[in-house]
C-alpha positions as a LaTeX table, in Angstrom:
\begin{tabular}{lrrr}
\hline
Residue & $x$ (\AA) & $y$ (\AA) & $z$ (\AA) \\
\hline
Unk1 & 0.00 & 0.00 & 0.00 \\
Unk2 & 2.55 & 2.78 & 0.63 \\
Unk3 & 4.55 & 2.22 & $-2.55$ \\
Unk4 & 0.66 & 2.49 & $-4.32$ \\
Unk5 & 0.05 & 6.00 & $-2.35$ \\
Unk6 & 3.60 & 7.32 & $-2.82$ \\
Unk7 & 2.49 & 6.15 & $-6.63$ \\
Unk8 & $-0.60$ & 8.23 & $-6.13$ \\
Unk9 & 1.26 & 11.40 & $-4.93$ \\
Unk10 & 3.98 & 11.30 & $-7.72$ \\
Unk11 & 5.29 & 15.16 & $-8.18$ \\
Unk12 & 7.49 & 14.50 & $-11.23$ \\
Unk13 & 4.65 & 14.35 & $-13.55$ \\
Unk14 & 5.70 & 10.79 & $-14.84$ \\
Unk15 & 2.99 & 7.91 & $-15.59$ \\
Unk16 & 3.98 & 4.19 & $-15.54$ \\
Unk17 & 2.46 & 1.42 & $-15.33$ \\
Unk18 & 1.82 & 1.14 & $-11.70$ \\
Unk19 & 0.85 & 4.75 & $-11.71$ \\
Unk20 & $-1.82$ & 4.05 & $-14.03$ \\
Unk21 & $-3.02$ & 1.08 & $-12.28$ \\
Unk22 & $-3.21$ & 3.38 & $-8.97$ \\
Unk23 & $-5.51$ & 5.53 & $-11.03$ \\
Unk24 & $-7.98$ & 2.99 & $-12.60$ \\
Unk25 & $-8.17$ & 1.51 & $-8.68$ \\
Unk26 & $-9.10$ & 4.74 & $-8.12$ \\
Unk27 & $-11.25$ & 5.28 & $-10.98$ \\
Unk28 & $-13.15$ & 2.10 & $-10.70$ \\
Unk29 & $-13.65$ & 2.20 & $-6.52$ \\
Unk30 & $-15.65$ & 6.00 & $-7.39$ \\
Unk31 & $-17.38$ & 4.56 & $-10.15$ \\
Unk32 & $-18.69$ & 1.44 & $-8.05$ \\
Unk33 & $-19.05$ & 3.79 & $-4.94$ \\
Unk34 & $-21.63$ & 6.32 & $-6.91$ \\
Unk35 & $-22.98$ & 3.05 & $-8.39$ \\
Unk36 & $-24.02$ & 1.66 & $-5.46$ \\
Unk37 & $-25.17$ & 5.20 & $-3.57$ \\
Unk38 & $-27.48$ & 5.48 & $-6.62$ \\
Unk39 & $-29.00$ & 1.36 & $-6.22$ \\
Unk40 & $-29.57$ & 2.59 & $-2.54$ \\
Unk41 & $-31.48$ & 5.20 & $-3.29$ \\
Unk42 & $-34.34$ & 3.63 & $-5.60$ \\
Unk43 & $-34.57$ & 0.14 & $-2.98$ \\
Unk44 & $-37.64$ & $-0.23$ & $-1.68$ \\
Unk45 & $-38.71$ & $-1.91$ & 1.85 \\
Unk46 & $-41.32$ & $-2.96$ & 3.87 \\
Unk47 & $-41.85$ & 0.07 & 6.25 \\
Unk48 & $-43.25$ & $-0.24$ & 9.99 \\
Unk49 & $-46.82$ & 0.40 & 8.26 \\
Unk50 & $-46.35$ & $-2.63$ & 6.53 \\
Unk51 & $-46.35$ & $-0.95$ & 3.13 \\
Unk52 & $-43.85$ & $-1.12$ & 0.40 \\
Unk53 & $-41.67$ & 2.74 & 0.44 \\
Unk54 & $-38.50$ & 4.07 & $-0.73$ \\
Unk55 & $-35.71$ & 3.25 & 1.23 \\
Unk56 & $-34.46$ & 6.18 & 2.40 \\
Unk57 & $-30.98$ & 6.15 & 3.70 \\
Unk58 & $-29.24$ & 9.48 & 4.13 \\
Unk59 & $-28.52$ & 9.44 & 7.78 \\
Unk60 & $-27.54$ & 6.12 & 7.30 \\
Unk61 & $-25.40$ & 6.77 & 4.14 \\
Unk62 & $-23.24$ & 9.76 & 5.24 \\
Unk63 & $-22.48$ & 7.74 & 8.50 \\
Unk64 & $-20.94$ & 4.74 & 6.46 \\
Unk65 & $-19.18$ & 7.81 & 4.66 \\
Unk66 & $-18.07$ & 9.52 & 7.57 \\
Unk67 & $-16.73$ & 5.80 & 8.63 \\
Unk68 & $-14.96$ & 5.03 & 5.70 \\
Unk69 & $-13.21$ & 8.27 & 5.39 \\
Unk70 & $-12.27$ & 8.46 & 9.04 \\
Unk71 & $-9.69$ & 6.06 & 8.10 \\
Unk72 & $-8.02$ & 8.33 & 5.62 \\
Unk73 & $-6.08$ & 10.24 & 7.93 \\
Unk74 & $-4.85$ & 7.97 & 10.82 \\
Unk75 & $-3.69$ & 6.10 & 7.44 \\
Unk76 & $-2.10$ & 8.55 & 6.22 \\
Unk77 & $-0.07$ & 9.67 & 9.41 \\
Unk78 & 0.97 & 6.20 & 9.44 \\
Unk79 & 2.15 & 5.95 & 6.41 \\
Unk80 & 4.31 & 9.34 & 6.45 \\
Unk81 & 5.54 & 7.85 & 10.07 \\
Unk82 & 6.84 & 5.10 & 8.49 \\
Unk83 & 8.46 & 6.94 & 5.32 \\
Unk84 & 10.26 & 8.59 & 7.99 \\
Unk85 & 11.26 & 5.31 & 9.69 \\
Unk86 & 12.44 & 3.77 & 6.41 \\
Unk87 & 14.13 & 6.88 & 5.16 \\
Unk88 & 16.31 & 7.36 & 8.96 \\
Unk89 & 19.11 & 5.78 & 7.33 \\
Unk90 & 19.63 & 7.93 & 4.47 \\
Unk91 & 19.71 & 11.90 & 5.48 \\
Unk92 & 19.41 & 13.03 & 2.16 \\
Unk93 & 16.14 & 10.90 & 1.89 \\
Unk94 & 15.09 & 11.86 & 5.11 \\
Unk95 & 15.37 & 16.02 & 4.35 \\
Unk96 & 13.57 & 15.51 & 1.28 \\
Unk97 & 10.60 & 13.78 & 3.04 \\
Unk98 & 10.91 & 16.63 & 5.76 \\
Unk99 & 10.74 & 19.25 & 2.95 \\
Unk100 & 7.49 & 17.86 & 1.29 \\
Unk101 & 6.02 & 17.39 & 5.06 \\
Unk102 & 6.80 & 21.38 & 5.47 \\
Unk103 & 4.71 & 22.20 & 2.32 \\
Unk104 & 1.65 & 20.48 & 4.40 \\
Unk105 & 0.65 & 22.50 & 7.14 \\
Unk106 & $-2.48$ & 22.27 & 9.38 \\
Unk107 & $-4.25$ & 24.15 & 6.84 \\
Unk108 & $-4.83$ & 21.71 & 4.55 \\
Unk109 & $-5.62$ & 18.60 & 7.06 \\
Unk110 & $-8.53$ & 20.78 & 8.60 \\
Unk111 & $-10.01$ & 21.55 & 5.01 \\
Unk112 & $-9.51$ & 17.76 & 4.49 \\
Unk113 & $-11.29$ & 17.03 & 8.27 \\
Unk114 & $-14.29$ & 19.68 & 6.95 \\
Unk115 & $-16.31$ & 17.56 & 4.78 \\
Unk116 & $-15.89$ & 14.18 & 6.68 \\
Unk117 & $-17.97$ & 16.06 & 9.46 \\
Unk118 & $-20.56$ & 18.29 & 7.55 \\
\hline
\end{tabular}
């Protein structure tokens, strides 16, 4: 997994083939994920009146969100943690990673933690 999100975050601009595969992972999990939010939306169940209604879900749907993307950053922390563990033998390696850390400031991990609680 971290060699597919350091593939993800590439700076250089260059496209191989794992890059590409990193995006069609990533194209195909949104496609399937707006897929599936759209099936949810036309179900139908068998209310508490005992009727057939639409199954309506959007409590229940931004909570399985908001639980899925709760991962994202404790995943990410761990995975710059242990760049910096790998890289604590080489100090050129290790500056660089400290350099592209400094470009990331608070700023952007609180626009990130906006939308996983709206």
């Amino acid at each position: 997994w971290h060699e597919l999100i350091r593939l993800a975050t590439m700076a250089d601009g260059e496209c191989d083939a794992r890059a590409a595969l990193v995006f069609a992972v990533g194209l195909i999990a949104g496609t399937g994920c707006t897929i599936c939010s759209k099936e949810l939306f036309q179900m139908t169940s068998i209310g508490l009146s005992g009727k057939e209604e639409q199954f309506r879900p959007p409590l229940f749907q931004t909570w399985v969100m908001f639980l899925g993307m709760s991962f994202a950053l404790p995943a990410h922390f761990f995975m710059e943690w242990r760049r910096k563990m790998n890289a604590r033998e080489s100090p050129d390696q290790l500056l660089r990673i400290e350099a592209e850390q400094a470009q990331i400031g608070w700023h952007t991990y609180k626009m990130l933690a906006v939308p996983s609680v709206s």
